[in-house]
Short mmCIF file of the C-alpha atoms (twelve columns), coordinates in Angstrom:
data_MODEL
# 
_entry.id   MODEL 
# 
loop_
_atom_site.group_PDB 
_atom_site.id 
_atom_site.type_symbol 
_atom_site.label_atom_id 
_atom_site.label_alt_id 
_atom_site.label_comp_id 
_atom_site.label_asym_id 
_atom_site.label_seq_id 
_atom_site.Cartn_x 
_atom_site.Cartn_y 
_atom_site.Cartn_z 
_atom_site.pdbx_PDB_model_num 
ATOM 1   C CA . UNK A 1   73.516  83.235  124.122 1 
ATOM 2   C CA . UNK A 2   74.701  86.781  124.187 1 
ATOM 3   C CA . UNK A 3   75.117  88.522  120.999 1 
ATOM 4   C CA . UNK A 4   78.126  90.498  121.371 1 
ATOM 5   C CA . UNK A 5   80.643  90.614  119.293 1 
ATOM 6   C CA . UNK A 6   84.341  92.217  118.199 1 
ATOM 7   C CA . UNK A 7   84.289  93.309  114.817 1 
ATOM 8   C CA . UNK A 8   88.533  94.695  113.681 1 
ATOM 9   C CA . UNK A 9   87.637  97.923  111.440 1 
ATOM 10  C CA . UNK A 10  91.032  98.342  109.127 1 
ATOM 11  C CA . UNK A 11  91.568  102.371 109.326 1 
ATOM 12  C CA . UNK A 12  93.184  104.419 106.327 1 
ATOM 13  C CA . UNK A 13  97.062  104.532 106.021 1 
ATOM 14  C CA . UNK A 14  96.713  107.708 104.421 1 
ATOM 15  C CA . UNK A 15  93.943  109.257 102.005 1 
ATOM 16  C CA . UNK A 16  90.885  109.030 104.258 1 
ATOM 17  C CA . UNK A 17  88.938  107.714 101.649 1 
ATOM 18  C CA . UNK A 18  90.397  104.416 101.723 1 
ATOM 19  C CA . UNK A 19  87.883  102.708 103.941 1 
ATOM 20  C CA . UNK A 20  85.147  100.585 102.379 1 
ATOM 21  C CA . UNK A 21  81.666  100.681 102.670 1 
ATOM 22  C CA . UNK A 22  80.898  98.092  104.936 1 
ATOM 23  C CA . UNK A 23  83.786  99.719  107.656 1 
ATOM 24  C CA . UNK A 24  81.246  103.101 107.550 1 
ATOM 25  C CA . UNK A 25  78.598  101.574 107.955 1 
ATOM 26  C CA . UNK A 26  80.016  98.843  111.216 1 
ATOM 27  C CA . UNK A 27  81.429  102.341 112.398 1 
ATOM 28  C CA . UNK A 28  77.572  103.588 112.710 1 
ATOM 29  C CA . UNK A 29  76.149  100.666 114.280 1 
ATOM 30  C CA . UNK A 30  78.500  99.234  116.411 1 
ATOM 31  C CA . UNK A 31  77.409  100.046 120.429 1 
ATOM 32  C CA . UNK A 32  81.027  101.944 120.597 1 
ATOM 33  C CA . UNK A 33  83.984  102.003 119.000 1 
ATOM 34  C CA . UNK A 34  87.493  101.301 120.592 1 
ATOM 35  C CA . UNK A 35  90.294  102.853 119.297 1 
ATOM 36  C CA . UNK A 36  94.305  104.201 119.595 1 
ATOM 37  C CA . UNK A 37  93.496  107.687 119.925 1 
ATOM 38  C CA . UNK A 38  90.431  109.526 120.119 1 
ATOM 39  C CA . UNK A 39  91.266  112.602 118.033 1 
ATOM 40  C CA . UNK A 40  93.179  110.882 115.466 1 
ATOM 41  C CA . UNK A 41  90.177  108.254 114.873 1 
ATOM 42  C CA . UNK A 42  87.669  111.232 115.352 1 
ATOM 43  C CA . UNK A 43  89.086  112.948 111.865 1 
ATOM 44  C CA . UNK A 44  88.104  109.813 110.368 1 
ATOM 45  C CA . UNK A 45  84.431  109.835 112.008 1 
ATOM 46  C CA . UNK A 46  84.271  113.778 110.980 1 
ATOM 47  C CA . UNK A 47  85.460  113.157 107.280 1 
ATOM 48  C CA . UNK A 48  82.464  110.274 106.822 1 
ATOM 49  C CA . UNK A 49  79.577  111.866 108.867 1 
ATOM 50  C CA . UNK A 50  79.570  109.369 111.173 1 
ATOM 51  C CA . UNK A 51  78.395  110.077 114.769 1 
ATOM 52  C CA . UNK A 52  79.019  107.044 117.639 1 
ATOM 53  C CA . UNK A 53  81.253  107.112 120.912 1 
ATOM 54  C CA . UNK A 54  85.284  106.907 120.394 1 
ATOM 55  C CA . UNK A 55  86.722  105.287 123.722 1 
ATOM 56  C CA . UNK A 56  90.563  105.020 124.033 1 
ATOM 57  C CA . UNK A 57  92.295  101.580 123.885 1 
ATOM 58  C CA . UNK A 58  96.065  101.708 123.187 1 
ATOM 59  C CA . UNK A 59  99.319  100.094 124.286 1 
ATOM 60  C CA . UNK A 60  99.207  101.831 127.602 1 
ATOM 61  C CA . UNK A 61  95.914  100.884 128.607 1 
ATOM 62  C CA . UNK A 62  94.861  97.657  127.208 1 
ATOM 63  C CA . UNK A 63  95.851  95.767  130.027 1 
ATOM 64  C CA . UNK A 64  93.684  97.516  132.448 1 
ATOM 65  C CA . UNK A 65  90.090  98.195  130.355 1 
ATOM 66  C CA . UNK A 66  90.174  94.587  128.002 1 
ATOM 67  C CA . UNK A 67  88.360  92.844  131.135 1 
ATOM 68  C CA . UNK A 68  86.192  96.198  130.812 1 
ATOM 69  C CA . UNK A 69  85.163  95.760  127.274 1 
ATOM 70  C CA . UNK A 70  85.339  91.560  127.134 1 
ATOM 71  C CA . UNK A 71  82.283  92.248  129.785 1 
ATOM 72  C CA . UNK A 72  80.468  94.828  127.436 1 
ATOM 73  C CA . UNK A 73  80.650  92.525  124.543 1 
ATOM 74  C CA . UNK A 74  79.331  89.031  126.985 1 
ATOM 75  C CA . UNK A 75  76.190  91.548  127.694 1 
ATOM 76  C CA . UNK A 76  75.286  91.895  124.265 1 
ATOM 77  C CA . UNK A 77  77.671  94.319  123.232 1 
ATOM 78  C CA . UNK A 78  79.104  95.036  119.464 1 
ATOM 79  C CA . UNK A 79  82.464  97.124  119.701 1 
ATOM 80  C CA . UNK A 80  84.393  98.072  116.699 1 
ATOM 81  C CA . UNK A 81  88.298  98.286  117.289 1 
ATOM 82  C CA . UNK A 82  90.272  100.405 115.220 1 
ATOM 83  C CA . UNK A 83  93.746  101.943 115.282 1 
ATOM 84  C CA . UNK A 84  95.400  105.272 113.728 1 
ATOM 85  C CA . UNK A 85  96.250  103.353 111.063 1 
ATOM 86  C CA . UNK A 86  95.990  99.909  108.655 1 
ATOM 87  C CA . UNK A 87  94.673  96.672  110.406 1 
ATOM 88  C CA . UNK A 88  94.179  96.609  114.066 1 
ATOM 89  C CA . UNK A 89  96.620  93.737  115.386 1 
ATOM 90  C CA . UNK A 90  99.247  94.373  113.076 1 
ATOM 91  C CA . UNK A 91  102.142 95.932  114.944 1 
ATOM 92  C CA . UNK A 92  99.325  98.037  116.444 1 
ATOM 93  C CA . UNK A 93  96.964  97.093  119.586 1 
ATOM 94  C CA . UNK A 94  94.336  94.723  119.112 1 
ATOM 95  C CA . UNK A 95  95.922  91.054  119.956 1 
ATOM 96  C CA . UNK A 96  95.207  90.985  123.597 1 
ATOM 97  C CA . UNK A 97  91.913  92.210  123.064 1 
ATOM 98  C CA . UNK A 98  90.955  89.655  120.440 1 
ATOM 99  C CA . UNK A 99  92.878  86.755  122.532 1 
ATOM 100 C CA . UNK A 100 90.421  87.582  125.628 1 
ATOM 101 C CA . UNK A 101 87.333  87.605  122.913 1 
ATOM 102 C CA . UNK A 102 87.937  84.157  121.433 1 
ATOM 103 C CA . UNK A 103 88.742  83.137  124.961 1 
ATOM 104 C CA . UNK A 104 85.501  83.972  126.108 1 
ATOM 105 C CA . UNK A 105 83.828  82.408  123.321 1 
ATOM 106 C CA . UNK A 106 82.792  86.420  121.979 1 
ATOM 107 C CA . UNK A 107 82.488  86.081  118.075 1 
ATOM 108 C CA . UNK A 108 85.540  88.092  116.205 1 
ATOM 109 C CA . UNK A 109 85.170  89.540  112.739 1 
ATOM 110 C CA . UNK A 110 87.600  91.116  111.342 1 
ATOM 111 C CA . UNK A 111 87.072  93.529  108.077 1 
ATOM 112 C CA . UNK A 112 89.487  93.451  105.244 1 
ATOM 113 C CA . UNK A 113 90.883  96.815  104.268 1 
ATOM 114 C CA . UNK A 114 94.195  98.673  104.648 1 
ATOM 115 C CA . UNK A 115 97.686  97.885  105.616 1 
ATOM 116 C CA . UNK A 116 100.422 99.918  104.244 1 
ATOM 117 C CA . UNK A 117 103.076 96.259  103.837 1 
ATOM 118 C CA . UNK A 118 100.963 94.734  101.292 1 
ATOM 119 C CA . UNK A 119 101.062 97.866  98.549  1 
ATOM 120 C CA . UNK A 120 104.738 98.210  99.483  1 
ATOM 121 C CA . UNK A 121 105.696 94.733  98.496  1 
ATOM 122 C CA . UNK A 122 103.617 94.583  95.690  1 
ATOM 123 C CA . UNK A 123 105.115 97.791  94.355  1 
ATOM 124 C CA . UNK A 124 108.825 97.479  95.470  1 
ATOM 125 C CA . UNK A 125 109.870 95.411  92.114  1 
ATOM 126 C CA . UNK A 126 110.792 92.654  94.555  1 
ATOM 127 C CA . UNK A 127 109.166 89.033  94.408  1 
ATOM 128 C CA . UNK A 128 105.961 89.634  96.490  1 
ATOM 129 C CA . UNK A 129 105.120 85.729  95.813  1 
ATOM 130 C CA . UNK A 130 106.263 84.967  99.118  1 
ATOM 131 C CA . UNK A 131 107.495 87.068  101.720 1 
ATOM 132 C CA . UNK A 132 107.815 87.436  105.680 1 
ATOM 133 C CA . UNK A 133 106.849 90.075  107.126 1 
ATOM 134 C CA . UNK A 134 108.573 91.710  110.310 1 
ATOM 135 C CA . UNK A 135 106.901 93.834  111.832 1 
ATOM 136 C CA . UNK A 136 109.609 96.650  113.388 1 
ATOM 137 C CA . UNK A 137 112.699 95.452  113.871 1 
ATOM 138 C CA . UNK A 138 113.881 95.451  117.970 1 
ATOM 139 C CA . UNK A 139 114.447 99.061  118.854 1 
ATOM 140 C CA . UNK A 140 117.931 97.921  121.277 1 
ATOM 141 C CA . UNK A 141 118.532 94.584  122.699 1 
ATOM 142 C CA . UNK A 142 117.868 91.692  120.069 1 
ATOM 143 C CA . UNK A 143 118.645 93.973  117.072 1 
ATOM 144 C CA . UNK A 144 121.904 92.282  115.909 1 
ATOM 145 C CA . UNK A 145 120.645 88.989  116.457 1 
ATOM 146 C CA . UNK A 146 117.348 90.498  114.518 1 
ATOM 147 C CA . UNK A 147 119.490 91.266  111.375 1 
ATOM 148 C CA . UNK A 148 122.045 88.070  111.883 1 
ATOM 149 C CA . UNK A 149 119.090 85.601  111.368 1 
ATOM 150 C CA . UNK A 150 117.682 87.388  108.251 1 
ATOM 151 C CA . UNK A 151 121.376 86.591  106.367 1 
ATOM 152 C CA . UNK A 152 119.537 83.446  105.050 1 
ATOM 153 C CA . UNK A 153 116.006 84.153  105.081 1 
ATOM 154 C CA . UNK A 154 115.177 82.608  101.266 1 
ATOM 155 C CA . UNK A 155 112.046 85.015  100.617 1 
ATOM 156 C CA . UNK A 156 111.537 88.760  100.398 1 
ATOM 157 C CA . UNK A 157 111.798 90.918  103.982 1 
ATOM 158 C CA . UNK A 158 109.288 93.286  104.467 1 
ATOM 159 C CA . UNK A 159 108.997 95.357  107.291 1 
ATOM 160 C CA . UNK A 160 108.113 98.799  108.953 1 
ATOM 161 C CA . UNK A 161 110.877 101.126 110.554 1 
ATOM 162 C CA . UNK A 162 110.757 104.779 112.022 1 
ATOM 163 C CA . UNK A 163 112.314 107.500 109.956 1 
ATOM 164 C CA . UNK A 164 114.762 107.969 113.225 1 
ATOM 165 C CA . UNK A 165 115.982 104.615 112.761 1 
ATOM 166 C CA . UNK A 166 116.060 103.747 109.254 1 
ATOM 167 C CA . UNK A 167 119.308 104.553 108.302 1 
ATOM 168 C CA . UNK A 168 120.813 102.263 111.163 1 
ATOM 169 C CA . UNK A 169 118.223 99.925  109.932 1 
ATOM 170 C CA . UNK A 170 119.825 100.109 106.103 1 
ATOM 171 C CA . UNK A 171 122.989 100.409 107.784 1 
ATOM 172 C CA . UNK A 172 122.718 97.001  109.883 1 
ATOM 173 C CA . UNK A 173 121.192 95.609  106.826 1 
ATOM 174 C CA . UNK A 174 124.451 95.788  105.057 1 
ATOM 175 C CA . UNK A 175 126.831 94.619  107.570 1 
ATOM 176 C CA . UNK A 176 124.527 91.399  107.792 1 
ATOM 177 C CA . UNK A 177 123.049 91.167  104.011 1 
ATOM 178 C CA . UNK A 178 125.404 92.431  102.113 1 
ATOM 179 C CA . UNK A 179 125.156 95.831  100.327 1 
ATOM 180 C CA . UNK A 180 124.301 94.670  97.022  1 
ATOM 181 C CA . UNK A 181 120.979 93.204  97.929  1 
ATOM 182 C CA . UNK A 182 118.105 95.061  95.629  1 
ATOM 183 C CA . UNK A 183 115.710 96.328  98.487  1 
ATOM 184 C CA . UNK A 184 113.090 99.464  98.606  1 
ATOM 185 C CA . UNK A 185 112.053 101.930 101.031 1 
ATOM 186 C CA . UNK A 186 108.430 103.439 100.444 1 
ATOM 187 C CA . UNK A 187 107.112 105.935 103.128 1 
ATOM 188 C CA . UNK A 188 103.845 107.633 103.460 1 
ATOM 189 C CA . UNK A 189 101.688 105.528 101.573 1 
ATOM 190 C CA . UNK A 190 98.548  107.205 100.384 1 
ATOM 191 C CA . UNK A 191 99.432  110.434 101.212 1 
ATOM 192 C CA . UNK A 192 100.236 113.474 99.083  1 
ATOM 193 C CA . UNK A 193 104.229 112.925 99.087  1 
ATOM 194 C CA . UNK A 194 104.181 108.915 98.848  1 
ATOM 195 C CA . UNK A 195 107.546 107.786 97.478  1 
ATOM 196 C CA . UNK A 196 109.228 104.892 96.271  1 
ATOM 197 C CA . UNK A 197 113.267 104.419 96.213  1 
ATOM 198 C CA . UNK A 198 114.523 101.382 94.840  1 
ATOM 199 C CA . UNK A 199 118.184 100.183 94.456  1 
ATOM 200 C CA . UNK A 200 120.594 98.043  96.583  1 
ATOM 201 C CA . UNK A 201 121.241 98.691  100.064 1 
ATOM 202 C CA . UNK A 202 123.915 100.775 99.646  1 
ATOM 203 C CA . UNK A 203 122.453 103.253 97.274  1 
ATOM 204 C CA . UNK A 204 119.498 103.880 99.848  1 
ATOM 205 C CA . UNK A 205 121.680 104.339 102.541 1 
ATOM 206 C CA . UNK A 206 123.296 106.791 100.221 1 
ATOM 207 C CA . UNK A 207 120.115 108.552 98.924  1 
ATOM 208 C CA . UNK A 208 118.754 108.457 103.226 1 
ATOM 209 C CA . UNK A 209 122.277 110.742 103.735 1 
ATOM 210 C CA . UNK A 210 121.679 113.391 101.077 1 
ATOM 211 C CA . UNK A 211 117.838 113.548 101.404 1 
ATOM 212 C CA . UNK A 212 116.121 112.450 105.146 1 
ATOM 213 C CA . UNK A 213 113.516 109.828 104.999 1 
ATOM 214 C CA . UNK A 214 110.222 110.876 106.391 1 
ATOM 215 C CA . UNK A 215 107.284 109.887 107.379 1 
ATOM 216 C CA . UNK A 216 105.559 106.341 107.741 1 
ATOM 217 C CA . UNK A 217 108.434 104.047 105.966 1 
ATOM 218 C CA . UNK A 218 108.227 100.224 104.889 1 
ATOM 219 C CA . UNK A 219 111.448 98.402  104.123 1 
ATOM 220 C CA . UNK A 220 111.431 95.809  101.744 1 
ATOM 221 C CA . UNK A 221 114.413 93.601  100.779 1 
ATOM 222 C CA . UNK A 222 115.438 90.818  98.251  1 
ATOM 223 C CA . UNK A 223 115.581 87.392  99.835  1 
ATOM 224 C CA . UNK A 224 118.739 85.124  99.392  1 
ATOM 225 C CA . UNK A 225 117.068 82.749  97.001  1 
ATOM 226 C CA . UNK A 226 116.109 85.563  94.890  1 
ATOM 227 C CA . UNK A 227 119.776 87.253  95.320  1 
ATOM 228 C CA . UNK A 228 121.488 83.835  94.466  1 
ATOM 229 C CA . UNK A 229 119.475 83.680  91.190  1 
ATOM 230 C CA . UNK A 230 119.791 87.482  89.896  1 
ATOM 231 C CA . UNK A 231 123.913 86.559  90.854  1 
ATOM 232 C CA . UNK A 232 123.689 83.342  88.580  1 
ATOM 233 C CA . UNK A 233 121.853 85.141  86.368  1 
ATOM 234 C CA . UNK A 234 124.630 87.611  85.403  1 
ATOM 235 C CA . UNK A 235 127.470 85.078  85.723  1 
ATOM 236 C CA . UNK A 236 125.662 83.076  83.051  1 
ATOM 237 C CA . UNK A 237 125.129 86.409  80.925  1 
ATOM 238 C CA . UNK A 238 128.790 87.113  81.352  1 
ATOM 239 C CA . UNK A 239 130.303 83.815  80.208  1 
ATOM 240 C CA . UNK A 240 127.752 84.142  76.842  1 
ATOM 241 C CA . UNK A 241 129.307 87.436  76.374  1 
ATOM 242 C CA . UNK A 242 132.569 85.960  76.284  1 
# 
């Protein structure tokens, strides 16, 4: 029985230091490691003294080298996968290769680590007790249909968007949500200007006009059962009042 295995390394969002212990050390042992880009990931390999072989596996590739590395890993093989940033597999390369490794009955482990929609939700204020994440919304066809369907989503929305698109994104998020839906928009997480805005939809489409949003940006936004209640919530006040 061969040996080989597939082993998901979660890579810093941010602050290079935020990689565990055990993700070093699979990063020295494994036989290579796959990853998005080789000079990006090789920063990371500088920063922790590690020395092993970086081979490229991204979107434009994977097709044509997962046979490649499937075949490594059935000889014996253990490859580490990572990506530039957070979990491999989320909205970043990684299912296909992990599809063809429990297909070929390869062992998978994935490591738990960093993923830059689990601090946002936690931190945006919003119920984080359950959510749906959304991955990036469709960049042109499906996008109206995208934000249509969310109208009566009951649970918090989480999800990533460029800094070239996120004021359509708020935008579109209006038109479909309604503007006073309490919502957040935290960009580069980790890093050395991570930022948190917080208000309704309409304020951060307001604040994204006077000051640009940069940088890696997660959207997170109330969900209608938690809208309906804050709404009943301040009907109820009001009538006490009076």
């Amino acid at each position: 029985m061969s040996t080989g295995k597939l082993i998901l390394v979660p890579s810093p969002i941010g602050n290079l230091d935020d990689i565990s212990l055990r993700a070093i050390q699979v990063l020295r042992s494994a036989d290579g490691i796959l990853c998005e880009d080789t000079r990006h990931s090789g920063k990371l390999l500088k920063h922790h003294e590690i020395e092993n072989k970086l081979h490229p596996f991204h979107q434009h590739n994977e097709h044509k080298v997962t046979e490649r590395w499937v075949g490594a890993m059935k000889g014996g093989s253990q490859l580490a996968l990572l990506t530039d940033a957070g979990t491999p597999g989320i909205s970043d390369p990684g299912y296909l290769l992990v599809h063809a490794a429990v297909a070929s009955d390869i062992q998978v482990e994935v490591l738990p680590g960093a993923t830059a929609f689990v601090p946002a939700v936690v931190a945006s204020g919003l119920s984080c007790e359950r959510f749906l994440y959304l991955g990036f919304p469709p960049q042109k066809k499906g996008r109206q249909t995208f934000w249509l369907g969310l109208a009566q989503q009951a649970y918090t929305m989480v999800m990533y968007e460029s800094p070239h698109r996120i004021q359509k994104a708020l935008a579109e998020a209006i038109e479909a949500l309604g503007g006073d839906r309490h919502a957040a928009v935290v960009r580069e997480l980790s890093k050395m200007h991570e930022t948190y805005h917080r208000g309704s939809l309409v304020e951060l489409k307001s604040i994204g006009e006077k000051q640009t949003y940069k940088g890696e940006i997660v959207l997170v936004i109330e969900g209608l059962k938690a809208y309906e209640k804050r709404l009943k919530n301040a009907g109820d006040d009001t009538n006490s009042e009076a």
